[in-house]
VOLUM-668081 format. One record per residue: x, y, z of N, C-alpha, C in turn; residue in one letter. Coordinates in steps of 0.2 Angstrom, whole numbers, plus 2048, in hexadecimal, padded with zeros to 3 digits. Example, Ala and Ser with C-alpha at 12.3 -4.5 7.8 and 13.67 -1.06 7.14 Angstrom:
! residues 2
8427E482783E7EA8278427F0827A8407F58238447FB824840800827S
END
This chain:
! residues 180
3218ADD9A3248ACD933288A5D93X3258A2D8D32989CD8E33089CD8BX335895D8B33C896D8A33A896D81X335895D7F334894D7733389BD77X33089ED7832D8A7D793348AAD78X3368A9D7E33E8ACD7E3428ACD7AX3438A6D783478A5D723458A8D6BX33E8A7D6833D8ACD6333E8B3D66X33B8B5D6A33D8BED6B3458BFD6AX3498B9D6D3518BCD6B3508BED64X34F8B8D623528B6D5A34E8BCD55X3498C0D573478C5D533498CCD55X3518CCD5A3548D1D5835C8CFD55X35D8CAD533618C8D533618C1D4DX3628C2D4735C8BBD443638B6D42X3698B7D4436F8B3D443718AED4AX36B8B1D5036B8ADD553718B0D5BX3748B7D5A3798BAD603788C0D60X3788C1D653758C9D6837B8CCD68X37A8D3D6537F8DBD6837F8DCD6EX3838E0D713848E2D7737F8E4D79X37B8E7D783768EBD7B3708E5D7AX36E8E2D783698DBD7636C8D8D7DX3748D4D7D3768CFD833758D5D8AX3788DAD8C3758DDD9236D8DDD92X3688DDD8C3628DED9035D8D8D93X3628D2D9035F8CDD903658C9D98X36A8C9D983708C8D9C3758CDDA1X36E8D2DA53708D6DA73768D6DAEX3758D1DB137B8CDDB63808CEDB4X3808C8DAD3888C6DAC38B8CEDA7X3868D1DA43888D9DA138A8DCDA8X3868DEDAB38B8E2DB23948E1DB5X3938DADB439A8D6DB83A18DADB0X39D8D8DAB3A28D8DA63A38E0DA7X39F8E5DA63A08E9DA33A58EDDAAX3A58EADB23A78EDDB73AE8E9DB5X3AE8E4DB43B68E0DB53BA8E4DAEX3B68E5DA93BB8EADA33BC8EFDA4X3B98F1DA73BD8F7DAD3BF8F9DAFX3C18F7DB43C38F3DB93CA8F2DB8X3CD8EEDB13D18EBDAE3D58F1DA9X3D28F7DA73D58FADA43D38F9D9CX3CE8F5D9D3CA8F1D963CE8EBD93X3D38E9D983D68E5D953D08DDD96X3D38D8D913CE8D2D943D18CED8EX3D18C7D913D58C1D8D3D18C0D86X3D48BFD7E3CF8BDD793D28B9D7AX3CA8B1D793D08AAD753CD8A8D6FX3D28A8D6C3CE8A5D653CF89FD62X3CF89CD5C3D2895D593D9897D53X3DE894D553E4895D533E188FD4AX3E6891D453E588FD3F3E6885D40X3E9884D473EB87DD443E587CD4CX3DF87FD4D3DB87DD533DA87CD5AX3E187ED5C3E387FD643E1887D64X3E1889D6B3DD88DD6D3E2894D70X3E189CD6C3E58A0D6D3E58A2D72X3E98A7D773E28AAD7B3E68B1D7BX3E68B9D7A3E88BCD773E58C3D7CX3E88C7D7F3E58CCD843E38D1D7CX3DD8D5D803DE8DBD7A3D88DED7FX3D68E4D7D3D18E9D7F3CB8EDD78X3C78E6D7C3C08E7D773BD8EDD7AX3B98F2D743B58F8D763AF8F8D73X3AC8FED7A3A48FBD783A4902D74X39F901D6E39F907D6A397907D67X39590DD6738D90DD64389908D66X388905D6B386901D6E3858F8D6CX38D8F8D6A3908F0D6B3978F0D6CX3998E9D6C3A08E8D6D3A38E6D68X3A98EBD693AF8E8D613B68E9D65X3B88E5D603BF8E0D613C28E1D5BX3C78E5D5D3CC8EBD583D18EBD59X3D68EED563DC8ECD593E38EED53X3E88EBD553F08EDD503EC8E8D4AX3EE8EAD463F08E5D3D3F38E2D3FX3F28DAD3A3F78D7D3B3F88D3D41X3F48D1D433F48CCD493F28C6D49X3F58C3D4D3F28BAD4C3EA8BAD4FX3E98BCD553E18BCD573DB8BED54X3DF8C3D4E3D88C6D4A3D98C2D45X3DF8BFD423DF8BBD3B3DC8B5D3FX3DC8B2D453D78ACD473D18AED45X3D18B4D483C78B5D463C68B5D40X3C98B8D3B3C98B8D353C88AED33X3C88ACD333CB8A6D313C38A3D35X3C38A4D3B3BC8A1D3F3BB8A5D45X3B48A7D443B18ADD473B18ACD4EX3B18A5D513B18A4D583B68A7D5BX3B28AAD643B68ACD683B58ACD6EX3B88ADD723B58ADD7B3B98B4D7BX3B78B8D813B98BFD843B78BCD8CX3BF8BDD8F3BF8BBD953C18C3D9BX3BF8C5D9F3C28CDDA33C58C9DA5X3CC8CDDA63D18C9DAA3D18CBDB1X3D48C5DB13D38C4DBC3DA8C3DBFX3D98C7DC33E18C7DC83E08C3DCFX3D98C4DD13D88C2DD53D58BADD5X3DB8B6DDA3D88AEDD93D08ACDDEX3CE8B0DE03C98AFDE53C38B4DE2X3C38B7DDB3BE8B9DD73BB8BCDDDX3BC8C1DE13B98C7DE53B48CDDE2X3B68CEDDC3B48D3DD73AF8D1DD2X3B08CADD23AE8C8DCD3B08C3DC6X3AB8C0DC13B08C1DBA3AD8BFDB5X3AD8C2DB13AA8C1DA93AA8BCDA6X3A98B9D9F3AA8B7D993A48B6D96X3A48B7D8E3A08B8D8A3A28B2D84X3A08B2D803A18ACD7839A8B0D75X39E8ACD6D39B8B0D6939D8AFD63X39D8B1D5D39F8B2D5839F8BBD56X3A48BDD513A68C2D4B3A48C2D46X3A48CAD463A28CCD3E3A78D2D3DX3AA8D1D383AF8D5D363AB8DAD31X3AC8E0D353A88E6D333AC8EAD2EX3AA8EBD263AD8EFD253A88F6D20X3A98FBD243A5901D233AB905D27X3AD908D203B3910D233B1914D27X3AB916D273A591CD293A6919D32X3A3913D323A2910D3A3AB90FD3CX3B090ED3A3B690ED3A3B7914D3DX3B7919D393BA922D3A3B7924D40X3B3921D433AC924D483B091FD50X3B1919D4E3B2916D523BC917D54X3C191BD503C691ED4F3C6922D54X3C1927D513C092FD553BE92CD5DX3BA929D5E3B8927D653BF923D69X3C2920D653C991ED693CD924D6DX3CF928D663D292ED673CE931D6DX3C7931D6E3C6936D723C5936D78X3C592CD7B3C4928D7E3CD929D81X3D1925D803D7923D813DF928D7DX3DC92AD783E192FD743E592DD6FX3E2925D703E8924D693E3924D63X3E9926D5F3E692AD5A3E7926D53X3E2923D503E291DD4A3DD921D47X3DA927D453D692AD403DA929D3AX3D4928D363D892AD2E3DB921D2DX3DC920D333DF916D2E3DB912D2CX3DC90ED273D890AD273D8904D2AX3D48FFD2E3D28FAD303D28F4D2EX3D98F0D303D88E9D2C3D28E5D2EX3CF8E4D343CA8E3D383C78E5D3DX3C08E6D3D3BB8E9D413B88E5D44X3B88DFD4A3B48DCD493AC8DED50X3A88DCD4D3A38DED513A18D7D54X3A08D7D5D3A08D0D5F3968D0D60X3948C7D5F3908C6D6038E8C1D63X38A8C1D6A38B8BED703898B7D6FX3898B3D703828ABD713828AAD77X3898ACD7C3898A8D8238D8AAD86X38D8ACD8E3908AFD9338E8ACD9AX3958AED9E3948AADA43978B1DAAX3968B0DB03988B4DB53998B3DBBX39D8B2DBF39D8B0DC539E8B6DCCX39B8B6DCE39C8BBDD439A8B8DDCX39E8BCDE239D8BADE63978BCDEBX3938B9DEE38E8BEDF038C8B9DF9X38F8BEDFC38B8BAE043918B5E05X3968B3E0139B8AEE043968A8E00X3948AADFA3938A3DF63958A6DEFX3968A4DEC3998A1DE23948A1DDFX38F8AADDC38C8A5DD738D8A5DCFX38D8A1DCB38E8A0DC63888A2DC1X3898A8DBD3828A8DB63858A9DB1X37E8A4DAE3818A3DA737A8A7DA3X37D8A7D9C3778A9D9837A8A4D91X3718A3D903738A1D8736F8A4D83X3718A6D7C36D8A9D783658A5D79X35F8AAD783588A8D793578A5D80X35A8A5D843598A4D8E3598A8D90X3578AAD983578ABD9C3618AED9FX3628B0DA53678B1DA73648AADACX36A8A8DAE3688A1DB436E89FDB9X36D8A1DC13708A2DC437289BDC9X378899DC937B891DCD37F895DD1X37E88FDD9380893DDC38488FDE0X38C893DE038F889DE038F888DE9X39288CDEC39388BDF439188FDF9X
END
């Protein structure tokens, strides 16, 4: 299949041009492996950065959930990170790392939001917290739901005492660099 091939087979699941979570793992199964172990890993915590109102860049911990088979970034009312998204859809999601010599590994995705509003997919996604974690937000409503959608991911892992580095873009391959 050619990179032209490729690129249309994305873009006819996806006609925005950013894949859901289940589109980006089948196409970017590597860098989906690393993230999905480092948010686990982490407690599901992991860095959002977004763009602040005057342009400099936030960066804001929170704990994205995978639900019905994609990723949303939910959270308190009333926060500066979500009114960034609100204001401009861009964002990167980075797993956080404690480790400076990346033994484990480590993520990051980019992408753009879409602020979902359907009470139905709210209350569902509500009851899954409660059933997952226990906290209990059924019955509230949602200032923002957003649903993330991937363009672009990277991942580094150690493998044999070398760094290798994979990226993906929307409509490519997964493509491995391998730095030492």
């Amino acid at each position: 299949m050619t990179r032209r091939d490729e690129a249309d087979a994305f873009r006819t699941w996806h006609a925005d041009g950013v894949a859901g979570w289940e589109q980006f793992a089948a196409h970017a199964p590597a860098i989906a492996e690393v993230f999905l172990r480092r948010h686990a890993a982490t407690g599901n915590l992991c860095m959002l950065g977004t763009l602040r109102p005057d342009g400099f860049p936030r960066i804001s911990p929170m704990e994205p959930r995978f639900f019905e088979g994609d990723l949303w970034l939910a959270g308190m009312p009333h926060t500066a990170k979500f009114d960034d998204l609100a204001r401009d859809p861009r964002f990167t999601l980075h797993t956080a790392t404690v480790d400076t010599h990346v033994s484990d590994g480590d993520a990051k995705l980019w992408g753009t939001v879409e602020d979902v509003h359907d009470e139905a997919l709210h209350q569902r996604f509500a009851e899954a917290v409660y059933a997952e974690i226990g906290l209990d937000i059924r019955g509230q409503p949602f200032e923002h739901c957003y649903q993330a959608g991937i363009t672009g991911a990277a991942a580094v892992t150690l493998l044999d005492g070398h760094l290798d580095v994979t990226t993906w873009r929307e409509g490519r391959p997964e493509t491995v660099i391998r730095k030492h």
